[in-house]
TORBADREN-420098 format. One record per residue: residue number from 1; x, y, z of N, C-alpha, C in turn. Coordinates in pm, 1 decimal. Layout:
BEGIN
- num; n.X; n.Y; n.Z; ca.X; ca.Y; ca.Z; c.X; c.Y; c.Z
- NUM; X; Y; Z; X; Y; Z; X; Y; Z
...
***
This chain:
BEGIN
- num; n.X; n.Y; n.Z; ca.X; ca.Y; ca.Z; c.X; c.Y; c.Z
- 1; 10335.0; 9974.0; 10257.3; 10322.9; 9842.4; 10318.8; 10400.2; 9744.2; 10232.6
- 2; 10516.8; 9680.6; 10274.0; 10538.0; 9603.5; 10186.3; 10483.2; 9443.2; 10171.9
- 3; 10516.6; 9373.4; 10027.1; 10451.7; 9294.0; 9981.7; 10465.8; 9154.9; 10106.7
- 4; 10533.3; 9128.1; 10190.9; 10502.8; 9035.1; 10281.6; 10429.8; 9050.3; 10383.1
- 5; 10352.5; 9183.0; 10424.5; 10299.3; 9173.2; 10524.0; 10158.0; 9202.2; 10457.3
- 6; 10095.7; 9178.0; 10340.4; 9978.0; 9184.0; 10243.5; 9954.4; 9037.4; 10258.2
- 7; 9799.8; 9010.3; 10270.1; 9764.2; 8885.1; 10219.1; 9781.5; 8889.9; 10067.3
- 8; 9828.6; 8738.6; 9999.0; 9804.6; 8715.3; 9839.3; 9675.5; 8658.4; 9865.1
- 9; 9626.7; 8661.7; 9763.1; 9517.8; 8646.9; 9696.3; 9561.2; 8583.5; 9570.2
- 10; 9568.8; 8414.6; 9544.4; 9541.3; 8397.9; 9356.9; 9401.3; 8388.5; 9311.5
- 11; 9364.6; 8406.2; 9233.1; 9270.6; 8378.5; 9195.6; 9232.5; 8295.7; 9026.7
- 12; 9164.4; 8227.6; 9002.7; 9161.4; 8128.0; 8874.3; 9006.6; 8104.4; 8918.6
- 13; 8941.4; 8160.4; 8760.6; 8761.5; 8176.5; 8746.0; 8767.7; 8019.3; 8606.0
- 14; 8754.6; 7926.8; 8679.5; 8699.7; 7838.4; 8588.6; 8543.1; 7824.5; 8501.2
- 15; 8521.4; 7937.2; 8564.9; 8361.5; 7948.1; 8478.2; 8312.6; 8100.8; 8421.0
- 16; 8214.0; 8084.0; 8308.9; 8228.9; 8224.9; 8281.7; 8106.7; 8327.3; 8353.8
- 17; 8083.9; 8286.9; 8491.2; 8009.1; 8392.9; 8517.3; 8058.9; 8466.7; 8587.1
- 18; 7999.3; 8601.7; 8607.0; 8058.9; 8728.3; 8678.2; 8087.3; 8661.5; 8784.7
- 19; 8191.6; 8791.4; 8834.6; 8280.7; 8755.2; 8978.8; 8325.7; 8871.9; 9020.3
- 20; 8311.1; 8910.6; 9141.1; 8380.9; 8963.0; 9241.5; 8515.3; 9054.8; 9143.6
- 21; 8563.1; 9157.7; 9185.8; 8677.2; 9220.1; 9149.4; 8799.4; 9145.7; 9220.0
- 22; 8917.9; 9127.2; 9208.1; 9001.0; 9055.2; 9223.3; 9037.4; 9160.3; 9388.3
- 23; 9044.6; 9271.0; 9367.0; 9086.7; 9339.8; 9491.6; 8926.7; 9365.8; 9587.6
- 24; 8826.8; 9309.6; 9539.1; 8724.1; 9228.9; 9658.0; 8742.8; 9155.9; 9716.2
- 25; 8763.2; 9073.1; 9622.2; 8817.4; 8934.8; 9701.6; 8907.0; 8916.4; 9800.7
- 26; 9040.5; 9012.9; 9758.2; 9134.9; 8968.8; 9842.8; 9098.8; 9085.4; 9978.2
- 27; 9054.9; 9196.0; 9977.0; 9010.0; 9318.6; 10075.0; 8906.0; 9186.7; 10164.5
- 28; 8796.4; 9141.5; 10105.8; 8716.8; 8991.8; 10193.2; 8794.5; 8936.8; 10279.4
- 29; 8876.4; 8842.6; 10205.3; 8940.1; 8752.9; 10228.5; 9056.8; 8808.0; 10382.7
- 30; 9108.3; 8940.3; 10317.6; 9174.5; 8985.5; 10414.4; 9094.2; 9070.3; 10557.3
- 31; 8992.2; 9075.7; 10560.4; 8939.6; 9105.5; 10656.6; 8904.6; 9028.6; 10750.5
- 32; 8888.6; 8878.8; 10667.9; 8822.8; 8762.7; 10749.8; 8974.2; 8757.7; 10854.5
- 33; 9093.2; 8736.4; 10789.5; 9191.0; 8709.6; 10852.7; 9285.9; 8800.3; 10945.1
- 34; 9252.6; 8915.8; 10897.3; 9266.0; 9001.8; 11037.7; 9444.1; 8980.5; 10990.9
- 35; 9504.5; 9025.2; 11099.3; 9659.8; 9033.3; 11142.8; 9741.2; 8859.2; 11131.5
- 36; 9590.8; 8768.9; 11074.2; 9663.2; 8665.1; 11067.1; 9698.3; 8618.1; 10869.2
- 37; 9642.7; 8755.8; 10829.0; 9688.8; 8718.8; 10703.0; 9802.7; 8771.9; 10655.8
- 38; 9906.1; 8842.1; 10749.4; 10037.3; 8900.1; 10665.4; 10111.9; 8808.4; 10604.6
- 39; 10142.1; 8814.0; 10554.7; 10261.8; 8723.3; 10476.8; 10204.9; 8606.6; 10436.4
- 40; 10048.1; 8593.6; 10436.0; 10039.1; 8424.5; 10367.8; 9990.9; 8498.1; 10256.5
- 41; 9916.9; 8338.2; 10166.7; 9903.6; 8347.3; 10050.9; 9744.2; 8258.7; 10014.8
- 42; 9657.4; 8227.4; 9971.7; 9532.8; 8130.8; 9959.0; 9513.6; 8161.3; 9788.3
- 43; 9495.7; 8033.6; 9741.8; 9411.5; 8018.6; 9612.0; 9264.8; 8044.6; 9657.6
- 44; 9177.0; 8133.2; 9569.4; 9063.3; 8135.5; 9544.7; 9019.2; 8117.1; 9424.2
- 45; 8925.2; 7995.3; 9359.3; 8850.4; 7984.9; 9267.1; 8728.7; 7934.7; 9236.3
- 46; 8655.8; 7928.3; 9102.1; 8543.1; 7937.0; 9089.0; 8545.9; 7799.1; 9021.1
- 47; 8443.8; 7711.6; 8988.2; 8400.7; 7603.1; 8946.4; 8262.1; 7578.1; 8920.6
- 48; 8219.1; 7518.5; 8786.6; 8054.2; 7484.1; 8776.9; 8008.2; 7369.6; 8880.3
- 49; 7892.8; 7390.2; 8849.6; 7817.0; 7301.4; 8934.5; 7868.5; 7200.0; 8945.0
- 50; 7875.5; 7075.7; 8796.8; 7924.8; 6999.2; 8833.1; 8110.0; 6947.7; 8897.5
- 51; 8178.8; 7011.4; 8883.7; 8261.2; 6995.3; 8915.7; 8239.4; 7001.2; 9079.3
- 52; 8190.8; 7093.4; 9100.4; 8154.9; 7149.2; 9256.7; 8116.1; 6974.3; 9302.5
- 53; 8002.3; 6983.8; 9231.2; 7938.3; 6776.9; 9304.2; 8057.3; 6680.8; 9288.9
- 54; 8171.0; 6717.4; 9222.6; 8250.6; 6566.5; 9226.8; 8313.7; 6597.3; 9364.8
- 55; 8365.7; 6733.4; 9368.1; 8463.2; 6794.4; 9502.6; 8390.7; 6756.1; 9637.2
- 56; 8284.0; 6803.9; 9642.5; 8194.0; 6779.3; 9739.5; 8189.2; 6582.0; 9786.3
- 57; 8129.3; 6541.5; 9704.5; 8152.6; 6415.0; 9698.5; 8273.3; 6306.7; 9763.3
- 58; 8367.6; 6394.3; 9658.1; 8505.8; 6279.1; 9688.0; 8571.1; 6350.8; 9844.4
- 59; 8576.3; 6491.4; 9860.4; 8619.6; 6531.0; 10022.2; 8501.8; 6544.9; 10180.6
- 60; 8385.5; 6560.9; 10100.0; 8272.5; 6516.6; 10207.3; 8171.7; 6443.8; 10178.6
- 61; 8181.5; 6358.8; 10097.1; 8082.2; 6258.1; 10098.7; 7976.6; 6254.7; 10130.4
- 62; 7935.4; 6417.9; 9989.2; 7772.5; 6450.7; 9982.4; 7803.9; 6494.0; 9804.1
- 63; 7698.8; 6405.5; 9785.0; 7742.6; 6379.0; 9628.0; 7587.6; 6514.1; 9589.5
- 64; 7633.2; 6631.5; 9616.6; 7583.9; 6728.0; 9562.9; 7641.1; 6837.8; 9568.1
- 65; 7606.6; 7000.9; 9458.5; 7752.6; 7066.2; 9433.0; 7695.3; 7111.9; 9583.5
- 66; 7799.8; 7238.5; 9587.0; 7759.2; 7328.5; 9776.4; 7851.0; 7464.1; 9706.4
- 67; 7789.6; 7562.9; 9816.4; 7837.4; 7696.7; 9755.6; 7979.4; 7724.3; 9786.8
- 68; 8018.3; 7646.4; 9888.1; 8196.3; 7687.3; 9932.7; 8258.2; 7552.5; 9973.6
- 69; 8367.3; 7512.7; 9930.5; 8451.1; 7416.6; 9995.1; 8572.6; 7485.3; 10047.3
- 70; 8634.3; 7457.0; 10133.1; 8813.5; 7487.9; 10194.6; 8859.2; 7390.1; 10203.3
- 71; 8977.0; 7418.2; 10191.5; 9129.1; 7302.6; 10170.9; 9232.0; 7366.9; 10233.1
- 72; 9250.8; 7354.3; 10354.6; 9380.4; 7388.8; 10452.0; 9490.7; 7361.3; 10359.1
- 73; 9598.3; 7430.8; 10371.5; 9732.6; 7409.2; 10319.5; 9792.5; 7317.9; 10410.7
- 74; 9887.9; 7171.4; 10357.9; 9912.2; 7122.5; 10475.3; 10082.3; 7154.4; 10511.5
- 75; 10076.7; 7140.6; 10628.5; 10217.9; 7238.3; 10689.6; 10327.7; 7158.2; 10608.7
- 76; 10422.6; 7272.0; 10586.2; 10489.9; 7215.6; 10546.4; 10644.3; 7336.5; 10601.4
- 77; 10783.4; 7334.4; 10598.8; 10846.0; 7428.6; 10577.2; 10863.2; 7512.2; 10467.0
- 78; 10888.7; 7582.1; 10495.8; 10911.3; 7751.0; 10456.5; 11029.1; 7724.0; 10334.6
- 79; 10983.0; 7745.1; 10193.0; 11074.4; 7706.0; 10084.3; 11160.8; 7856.6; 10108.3
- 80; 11287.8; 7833.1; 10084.8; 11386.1; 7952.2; 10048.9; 11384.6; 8042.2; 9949.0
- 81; 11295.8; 8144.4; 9996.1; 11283.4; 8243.9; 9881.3; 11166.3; 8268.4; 9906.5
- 82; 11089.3; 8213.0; 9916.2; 10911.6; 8216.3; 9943.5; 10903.7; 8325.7; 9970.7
- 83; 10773.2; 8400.3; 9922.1; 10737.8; 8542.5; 9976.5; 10616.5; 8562.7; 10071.7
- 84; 10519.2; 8479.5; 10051.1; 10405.1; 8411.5; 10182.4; 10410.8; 8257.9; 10199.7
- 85; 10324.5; 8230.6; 10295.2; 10330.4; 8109.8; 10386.5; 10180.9; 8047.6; 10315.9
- 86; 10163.3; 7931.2; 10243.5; 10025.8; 7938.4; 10169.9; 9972.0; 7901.8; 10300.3
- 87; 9780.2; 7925.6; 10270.6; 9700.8; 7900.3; 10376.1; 9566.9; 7801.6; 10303.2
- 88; 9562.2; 7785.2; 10183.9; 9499.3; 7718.4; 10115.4; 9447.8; 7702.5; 10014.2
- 89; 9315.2; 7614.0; 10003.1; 9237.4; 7686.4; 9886.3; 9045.6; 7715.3; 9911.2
- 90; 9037.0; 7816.1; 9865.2; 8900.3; 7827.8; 9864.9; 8827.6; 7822.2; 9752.4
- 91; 8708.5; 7746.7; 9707.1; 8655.4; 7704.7; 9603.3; 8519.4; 7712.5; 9614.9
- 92; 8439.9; 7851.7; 9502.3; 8313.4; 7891.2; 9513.3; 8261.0; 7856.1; 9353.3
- 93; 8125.5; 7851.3; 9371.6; 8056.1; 7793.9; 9262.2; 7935.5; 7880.1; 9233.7
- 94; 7991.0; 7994.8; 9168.7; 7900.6; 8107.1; 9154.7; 7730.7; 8082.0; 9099.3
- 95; 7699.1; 7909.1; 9022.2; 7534.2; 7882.5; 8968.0; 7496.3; 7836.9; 9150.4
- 96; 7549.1; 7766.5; 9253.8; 7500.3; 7775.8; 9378.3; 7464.0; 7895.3; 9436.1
- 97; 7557.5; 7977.3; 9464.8; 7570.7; 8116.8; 9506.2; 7478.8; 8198.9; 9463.8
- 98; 7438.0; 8212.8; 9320.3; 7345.6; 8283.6; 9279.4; 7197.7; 8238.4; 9335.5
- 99; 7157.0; 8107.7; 9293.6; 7059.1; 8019.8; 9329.3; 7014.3; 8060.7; 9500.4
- 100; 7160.5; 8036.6; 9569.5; 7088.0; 8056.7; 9726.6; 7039.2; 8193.7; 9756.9
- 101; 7158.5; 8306.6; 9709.0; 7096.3; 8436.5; 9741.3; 6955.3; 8508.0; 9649.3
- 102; 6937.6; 8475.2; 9594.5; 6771.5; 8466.6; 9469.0; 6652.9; 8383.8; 9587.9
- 103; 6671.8; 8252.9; 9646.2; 6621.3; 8195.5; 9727.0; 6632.9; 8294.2; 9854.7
- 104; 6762.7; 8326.7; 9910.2; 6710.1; 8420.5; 10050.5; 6719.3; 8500.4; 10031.4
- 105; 6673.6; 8613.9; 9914.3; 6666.9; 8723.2; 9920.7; 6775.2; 8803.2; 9956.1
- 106; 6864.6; 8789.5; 9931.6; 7006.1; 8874.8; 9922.0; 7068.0; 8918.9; 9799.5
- 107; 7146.4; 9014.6; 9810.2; 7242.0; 9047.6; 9708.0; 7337.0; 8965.9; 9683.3
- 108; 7354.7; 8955.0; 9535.8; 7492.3; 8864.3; 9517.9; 7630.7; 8909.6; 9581.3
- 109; 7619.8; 9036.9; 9542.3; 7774.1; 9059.9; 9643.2; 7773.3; 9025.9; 9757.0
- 110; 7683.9; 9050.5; 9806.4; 7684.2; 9045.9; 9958.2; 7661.4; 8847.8; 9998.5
- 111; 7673.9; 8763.4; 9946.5; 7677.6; 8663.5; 9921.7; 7796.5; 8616.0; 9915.7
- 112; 7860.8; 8665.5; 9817.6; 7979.8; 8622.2; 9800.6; 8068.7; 8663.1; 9873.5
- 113; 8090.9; 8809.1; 9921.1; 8164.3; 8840.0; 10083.7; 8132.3; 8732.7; 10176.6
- 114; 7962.3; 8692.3; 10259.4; 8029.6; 8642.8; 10304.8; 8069.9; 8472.3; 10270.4
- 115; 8041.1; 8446.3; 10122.1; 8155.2; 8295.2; 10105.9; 8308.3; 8314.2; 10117.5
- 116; 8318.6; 8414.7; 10039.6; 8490.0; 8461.0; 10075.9; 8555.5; 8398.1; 10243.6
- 117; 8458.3; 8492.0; 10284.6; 8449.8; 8520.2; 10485.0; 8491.0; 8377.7; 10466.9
- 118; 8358.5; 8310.4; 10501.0; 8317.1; 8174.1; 10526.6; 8442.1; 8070.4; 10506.7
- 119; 8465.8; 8045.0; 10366.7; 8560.7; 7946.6; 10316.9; 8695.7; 8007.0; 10363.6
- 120; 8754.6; 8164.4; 10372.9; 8862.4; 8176.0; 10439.7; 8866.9; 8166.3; 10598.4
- 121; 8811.0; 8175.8; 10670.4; 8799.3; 8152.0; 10841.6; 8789.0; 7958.2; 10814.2
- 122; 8754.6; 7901.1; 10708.8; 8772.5; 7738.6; 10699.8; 8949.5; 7710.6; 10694.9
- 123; 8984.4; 7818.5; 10628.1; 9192.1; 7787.6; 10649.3; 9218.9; 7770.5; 10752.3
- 124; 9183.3; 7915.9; 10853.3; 9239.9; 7888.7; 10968.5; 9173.8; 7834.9; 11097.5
- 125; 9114.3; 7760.4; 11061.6; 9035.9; 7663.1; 11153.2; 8914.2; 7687.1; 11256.5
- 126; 8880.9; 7757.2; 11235.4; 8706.2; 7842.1; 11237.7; 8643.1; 7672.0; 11138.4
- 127; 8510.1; 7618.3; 11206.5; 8442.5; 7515.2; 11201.1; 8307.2; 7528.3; 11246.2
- 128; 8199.9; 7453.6; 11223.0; 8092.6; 7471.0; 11234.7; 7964.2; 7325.2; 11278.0
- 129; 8100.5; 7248.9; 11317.1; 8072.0; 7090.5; 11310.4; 7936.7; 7087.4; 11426.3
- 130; 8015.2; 7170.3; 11557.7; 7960.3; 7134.6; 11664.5; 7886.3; 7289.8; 11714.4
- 131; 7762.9; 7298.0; 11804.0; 7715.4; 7408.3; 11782.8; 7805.3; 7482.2; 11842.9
- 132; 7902.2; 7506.7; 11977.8; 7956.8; 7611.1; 12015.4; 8011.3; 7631.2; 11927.6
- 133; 8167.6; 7588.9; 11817.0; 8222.9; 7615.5; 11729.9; 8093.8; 7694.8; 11588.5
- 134; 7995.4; 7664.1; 11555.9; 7882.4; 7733.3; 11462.7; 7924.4; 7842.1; 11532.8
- 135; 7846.2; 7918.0; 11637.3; 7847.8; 8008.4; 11685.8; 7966.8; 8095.9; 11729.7
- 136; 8058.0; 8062.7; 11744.2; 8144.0; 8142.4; 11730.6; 8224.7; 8154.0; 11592.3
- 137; 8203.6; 8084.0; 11527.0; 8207.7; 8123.2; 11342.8; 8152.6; 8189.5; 11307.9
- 138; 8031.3; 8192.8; 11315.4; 7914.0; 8270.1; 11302.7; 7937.0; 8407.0; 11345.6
- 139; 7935.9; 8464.2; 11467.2; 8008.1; 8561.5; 11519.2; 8130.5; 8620.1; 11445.7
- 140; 8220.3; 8580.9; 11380.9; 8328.5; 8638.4; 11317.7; 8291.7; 8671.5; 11246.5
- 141; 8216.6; 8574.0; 11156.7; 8179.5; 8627.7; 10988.7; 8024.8; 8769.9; 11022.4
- 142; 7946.0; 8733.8; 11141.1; 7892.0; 8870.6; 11129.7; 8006.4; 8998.1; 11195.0
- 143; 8054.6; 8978.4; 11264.8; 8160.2; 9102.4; 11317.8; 8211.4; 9165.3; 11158.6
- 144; 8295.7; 9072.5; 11075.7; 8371.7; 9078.0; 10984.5; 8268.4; 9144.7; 10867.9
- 145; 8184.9; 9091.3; 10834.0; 8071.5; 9170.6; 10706.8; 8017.2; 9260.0; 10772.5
- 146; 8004.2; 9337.8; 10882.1; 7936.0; 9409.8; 10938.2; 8045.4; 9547.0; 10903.0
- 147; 8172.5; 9521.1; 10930.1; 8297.4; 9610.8; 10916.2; 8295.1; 9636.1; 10767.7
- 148; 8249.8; 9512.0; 10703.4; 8277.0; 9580.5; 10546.3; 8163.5; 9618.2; 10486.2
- 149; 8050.7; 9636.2; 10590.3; 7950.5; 9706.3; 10511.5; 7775.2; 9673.0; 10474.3
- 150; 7786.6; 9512.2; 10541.2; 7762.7; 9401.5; 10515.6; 7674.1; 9405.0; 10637.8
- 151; 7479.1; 9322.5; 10555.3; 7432.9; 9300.7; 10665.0; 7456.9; 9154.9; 10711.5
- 152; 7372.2; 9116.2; 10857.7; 7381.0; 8964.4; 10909.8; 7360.5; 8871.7; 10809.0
- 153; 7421.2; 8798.7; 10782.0; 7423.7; 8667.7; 10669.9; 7341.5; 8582.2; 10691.3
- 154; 7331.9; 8560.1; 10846.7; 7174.0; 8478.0; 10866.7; 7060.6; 8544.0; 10957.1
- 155; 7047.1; 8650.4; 10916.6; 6910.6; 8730.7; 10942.3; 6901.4; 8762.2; 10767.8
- 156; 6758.6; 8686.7; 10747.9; 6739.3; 8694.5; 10659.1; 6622.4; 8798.2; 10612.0
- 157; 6640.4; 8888.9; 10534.2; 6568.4; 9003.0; 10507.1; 6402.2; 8934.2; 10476.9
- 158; 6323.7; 9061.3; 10523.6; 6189.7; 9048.6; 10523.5; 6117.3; 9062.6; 10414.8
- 159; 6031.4; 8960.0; 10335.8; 5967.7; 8956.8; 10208.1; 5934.4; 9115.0; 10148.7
- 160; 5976.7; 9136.0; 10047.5; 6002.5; 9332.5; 10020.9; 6058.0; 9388.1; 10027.3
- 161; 6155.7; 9353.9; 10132.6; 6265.9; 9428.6; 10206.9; 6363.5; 9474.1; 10064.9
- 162; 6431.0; 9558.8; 10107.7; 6525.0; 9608.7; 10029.3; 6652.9; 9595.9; 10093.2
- 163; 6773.2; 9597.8; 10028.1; 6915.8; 9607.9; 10108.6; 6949.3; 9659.5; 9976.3
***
């Protein structure tokens, strides 16, 4: 397969807690996007809490951290030479992440697949503003974690339960 028809994946861990394998991430990332990730490219990184609350804050104007933000790439042309087309950035905050899946009873991996999911279907314009758009987001990211292995993200396991 050559290297333009591969999603990139960068990745930059601004914090020191565990993370995802770099070829998780991008295998995630590239599943969310299906046949629409050949040839692009997305930053993925990690950030503490607080940094997370300024981001949150200054682009949605909720001055608290949150487990995923996205940042569309904005269009631009195609530099000469370029080897993908960027698609954005995705930005996870692994002390949230941990916190929510401890709270619903999930695995961290399985958490972070689907933030991967989540914040990459936010590139390509998958939204959750209004309920039809929820629901058919919703729908991708269970289709998509279901393929990789992955139970429903919001069926939340039963007190005991094991996964």
């Amino acid at each position: 397969m050559s290297t333009r028809a591969q999603l990139a994946v960068e990745c930059r861990f601004d914090t020191r807690d565990a993370v995802p394998s770099r070829h998780l991430l991008r295998r995630w990332a590239s599943a969310a996007l299906g046949a629409r990730g050949a040839g692009r490219e997305l930053a993925l990184s990690t950030v503490g809490a607080m940094r997370m609350r300024t981001l949150n804050r200054r682009y949605r104007g909720k001055d608290k951290p949150t487990n995923v933000l996205s940042f569309p790439a904005q269009p631009h042309p195609v530099a000469r030479g370029a080897t993908a087309l960027p698609l954005g950035d995705v930005v996870i905050c692994p002390a949230v992440l941990r916190r929510e899946a401890r709270e619903q009873g999930k695995p961290e991996r399985a958490h972070w697949a689907h933030l991967v999911v989540h914040g990459t279907l936010h590139l390509v314009g998958y939204d959750h503003e209004r309920d039809a758009d929820a629901r058919r987001m919703e729908r991708r990211e269970i289709a998509v974690l279901r393929a990789l292995g992955f139970d429903n993200p919001y069926r939340l396991p039963a007190r005991g339960a094991r996964q």
